[in-house]
C-alpha positions as CSV (number, residue, x, y, z in Angstrom):
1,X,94.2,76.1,23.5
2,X,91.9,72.9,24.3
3,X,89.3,73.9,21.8
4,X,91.8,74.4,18.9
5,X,93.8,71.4,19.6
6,X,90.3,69.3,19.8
7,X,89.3,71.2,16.0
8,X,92.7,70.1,14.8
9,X,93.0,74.4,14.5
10,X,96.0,75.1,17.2
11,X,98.3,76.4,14.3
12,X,101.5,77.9,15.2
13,X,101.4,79.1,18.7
14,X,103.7,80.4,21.0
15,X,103.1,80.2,24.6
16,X,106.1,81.6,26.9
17,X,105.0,80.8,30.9
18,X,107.0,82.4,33.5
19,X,107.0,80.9,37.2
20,X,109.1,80.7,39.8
21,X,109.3,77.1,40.6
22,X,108.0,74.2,38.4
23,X,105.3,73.6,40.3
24,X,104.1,77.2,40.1
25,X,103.2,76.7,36.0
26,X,99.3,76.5,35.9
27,X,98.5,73.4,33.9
28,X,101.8,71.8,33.3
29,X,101.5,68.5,32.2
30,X,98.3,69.4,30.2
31,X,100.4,72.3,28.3
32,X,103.5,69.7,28.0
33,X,101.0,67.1,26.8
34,X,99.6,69.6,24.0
35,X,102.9,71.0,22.8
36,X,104.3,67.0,22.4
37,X,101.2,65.8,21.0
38,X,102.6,68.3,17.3
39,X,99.7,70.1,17.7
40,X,101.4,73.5,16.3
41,X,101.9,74.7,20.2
42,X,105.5,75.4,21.0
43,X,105.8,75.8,24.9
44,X,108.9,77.4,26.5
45,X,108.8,77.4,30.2
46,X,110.7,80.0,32.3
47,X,111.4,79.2,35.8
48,X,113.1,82.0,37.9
49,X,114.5,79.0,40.2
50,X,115.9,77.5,37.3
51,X,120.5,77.7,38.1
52,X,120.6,77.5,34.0
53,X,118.8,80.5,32.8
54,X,118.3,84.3,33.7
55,X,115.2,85.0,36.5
56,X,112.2,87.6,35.4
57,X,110.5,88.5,32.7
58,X,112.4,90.9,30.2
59,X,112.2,91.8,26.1
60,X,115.6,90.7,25.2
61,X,114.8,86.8,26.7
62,X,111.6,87.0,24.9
63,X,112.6,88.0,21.7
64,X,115.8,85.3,22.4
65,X,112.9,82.6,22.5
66,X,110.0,84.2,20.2
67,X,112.3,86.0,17.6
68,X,109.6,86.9,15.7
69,X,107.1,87.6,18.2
70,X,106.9,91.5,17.3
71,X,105.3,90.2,14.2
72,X,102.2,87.9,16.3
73,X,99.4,88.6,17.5
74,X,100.4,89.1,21.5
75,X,99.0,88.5,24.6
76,X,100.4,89.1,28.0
77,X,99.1,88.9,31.6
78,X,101.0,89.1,34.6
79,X,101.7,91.4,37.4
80,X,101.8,95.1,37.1
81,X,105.6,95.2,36.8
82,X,105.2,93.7,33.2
C-alpha cells in the first residue's frame, strides 16, 4: 500500500482489518493516514470490542461493507478459523 500511494497508483482499494481492541490494528494511524489522505484506499476497521457492531469475522458483514467484493481481486489472512 506505501509503494502505490508514493506512485500515485493506490486505485480503489478495500482493506477490511479485524481486531479485537483498537490497539490490536497493525499500523493504524499509518492506514488512517492513507485512507484520509484520498488516495483511493477505503479502510473499514472492525473491532470485536467495539458495543456498536457485531464481534468476528463472517461473509454477510463483509459483503455488508465490501458489497461488491465477490467481484475483486481478494486477499485474506488470518487464523485458521477464517
Amino acid at each position: 500500500l506505501r509503494s502505490l500511494a508514493r506512485r500515485g497508483d493506490l486505485g480503489d482499494v478495500v482493506l477490511v482489518h479485524h481486531a479485537r481492541h483498537h490497539d490490536d490494528v497493525v499500523f493504524r494511524e499509518e492506514l488512517e493516514r492513507l485512507a484520509a489522505a484520498g488516495t483511493g484506499l477505503r479502510l473499514r476497521v472492525c473491532l470485536d470490542d467495539d458495543p456498536a457492531g457485531p464481534a468476528g469475522f463472517d461473509e454477510a458483514r463483509l459483503a455488508s461493507q465490501v458489497p461488491d467484493f465477490a467481484a475483486r481481486e481478494t486477499y485474506l489472512c488470518g487464523p485458521g478459523a477464517m
